[in-house]
C-alpha positions as CSV (number, residue, x, y, z in Angstrom):
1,X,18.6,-24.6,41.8
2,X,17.0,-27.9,41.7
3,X,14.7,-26.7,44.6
4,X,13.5,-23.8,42.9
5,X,12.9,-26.1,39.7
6,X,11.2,-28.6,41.6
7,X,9.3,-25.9,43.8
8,X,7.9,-25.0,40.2
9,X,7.0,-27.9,39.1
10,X,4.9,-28.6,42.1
11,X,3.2,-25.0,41.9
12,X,2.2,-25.6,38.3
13,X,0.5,-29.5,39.8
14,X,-1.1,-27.1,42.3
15,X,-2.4,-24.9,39.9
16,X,-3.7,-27.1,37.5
17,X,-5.3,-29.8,39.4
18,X,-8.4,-27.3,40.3
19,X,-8.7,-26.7,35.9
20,X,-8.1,-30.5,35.5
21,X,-10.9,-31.0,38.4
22,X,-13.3,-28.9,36.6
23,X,-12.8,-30.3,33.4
24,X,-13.7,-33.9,34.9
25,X,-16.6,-32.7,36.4
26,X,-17.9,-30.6,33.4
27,X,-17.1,-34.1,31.7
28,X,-19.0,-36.1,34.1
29,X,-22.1,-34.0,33.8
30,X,-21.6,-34.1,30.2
31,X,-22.1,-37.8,30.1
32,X,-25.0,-37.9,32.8
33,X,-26.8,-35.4,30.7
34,X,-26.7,-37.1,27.5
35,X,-27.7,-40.2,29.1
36,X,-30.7,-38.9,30.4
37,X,-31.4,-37.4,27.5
38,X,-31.3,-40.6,25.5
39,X,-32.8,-42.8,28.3
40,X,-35.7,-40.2,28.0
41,X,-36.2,-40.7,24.3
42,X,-36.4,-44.6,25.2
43,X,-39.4,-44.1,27.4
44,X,-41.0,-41.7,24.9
45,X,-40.8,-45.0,22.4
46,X,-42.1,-47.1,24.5
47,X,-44.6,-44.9,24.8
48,X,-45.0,-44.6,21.3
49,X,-44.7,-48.0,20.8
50,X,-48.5,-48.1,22.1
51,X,-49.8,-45.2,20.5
52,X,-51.2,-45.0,16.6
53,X,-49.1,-42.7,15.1
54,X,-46.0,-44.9,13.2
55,X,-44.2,-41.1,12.3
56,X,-44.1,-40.1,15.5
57,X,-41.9,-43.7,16.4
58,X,-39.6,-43.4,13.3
59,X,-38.8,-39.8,14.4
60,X,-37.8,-40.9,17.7
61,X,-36.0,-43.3,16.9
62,X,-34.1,-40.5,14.7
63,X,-33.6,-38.2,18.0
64,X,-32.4,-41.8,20.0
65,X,-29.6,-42.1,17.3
66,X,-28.1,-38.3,17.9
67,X,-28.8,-38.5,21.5
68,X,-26.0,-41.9,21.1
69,X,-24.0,-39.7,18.8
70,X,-23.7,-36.9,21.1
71,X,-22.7,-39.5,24.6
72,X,-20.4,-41.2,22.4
73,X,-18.6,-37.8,21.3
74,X,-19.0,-36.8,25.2
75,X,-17.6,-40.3,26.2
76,X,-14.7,-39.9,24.2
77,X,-13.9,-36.1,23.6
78,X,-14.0,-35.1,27.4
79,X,-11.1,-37.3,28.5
80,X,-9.0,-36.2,25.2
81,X,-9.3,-32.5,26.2
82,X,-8.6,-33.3,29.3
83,X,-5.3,-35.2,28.5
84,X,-4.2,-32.1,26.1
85,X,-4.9,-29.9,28.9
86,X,-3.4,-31.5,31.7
87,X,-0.5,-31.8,29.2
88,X,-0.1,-28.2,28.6
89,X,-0.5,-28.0,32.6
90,X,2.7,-30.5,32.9
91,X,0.7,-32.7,34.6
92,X,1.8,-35.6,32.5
93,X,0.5,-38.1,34.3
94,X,-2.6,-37.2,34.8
95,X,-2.5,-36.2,30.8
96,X,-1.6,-40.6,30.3
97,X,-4.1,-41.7,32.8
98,X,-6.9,-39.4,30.4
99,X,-5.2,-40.3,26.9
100,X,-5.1,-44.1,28.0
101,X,-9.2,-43.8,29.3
102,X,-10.0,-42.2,26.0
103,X,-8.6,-45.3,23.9
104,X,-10.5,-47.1,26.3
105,X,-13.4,-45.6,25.8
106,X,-13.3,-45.0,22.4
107,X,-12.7,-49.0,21.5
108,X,-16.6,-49.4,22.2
109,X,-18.1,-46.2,21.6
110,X,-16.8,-45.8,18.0
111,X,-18.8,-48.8,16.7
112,X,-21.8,-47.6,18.7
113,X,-21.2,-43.9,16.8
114,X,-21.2,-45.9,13.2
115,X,-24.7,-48.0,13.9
116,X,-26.1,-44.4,15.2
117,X,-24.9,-42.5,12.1
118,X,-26.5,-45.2,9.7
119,X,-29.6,-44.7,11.2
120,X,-29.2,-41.1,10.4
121,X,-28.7,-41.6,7.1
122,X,-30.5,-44.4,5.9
123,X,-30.0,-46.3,2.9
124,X,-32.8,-45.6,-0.2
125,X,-35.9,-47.4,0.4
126,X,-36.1,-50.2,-2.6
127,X,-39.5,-49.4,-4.4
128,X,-41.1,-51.2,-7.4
129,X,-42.6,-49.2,-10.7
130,X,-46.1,-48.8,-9.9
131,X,-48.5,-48.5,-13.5
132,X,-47.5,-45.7,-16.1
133,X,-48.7,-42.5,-15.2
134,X,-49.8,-42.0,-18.9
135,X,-52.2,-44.0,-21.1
136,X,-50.9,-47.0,-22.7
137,X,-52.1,-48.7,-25.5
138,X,-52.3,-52.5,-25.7
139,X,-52.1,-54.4,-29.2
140,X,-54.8,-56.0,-30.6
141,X,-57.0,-52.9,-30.6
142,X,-57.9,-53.0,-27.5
143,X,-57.9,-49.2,-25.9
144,X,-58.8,-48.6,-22.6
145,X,-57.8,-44.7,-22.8
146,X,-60.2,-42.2,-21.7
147,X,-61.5,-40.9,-24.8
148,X,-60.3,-43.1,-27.1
């Protein structure tokens, strides 16, 4: 009996170390993508950075911040789903190793995450009231109204 059971066990590691395999390698090229993405928007600003247009800057540096969004999901989502499916797999150390690497991970990439979602959404320029848009008359009899 505790053959068979251990027999099972071990055809169940067998099984799922090829899924869990994947999954770290779908992870991996996850990471590598988004960090070639964002690396790419860094030479398109230094690019920019000698060019005339200032739009074309500020829009780039709006792409930089979700290309750091997106790794810093990547970073820390991959080895989550990979602990929860290595879990379900029994492989529960393997499930640790990825739960303990997403902590890990997640320590620096959260802050990162915050900055990059601020400069999403950034806070209300201040701006000053310009003149009145309407004509205003001044005391002393003084008009300076069109026509009057």
């Amino acid at each position: 009996m505790l053959g068979r059971m251990m027999s099972e066990a071990a055809g169940t590691g067998r099984r799922g170390g090829p899924i869990v395999g994947f999954l770290v390698l779908l992870w991996v090229c996850g990471l590598i993508a988004a960090v070639v993405w964002w690396v790419g928007i860094g030479l398109e600003q230094w690019s920019a950075s000698y060019g005339d247009q200032p739009g074309e800057f500020e829009d780039l540096r709006r792409r930089a911040s979700v290309a750091l969004l997106v790794a810093a999901f990547v970073a820390t989502a991959g080895p989550a789903l990979i602990a929860l499916v290595a879990y379900q797999l029994r492989l529960v150390r393997t499930a640790v190793v990825f739960l303990v690497l997403t902590v890990v991970i997640a320590v620096p990439a959260v802050p990162f995450a915050v900055l990059a979602g601020r400069d999403l959404d950034p806070a209300p320029a201040v701006t000053t009231p310009g003149p009145p848009g309407h004509c205003v008359e001044h005391s002393g009899g003084d008009t300076r109204c069109p026509g009057g």
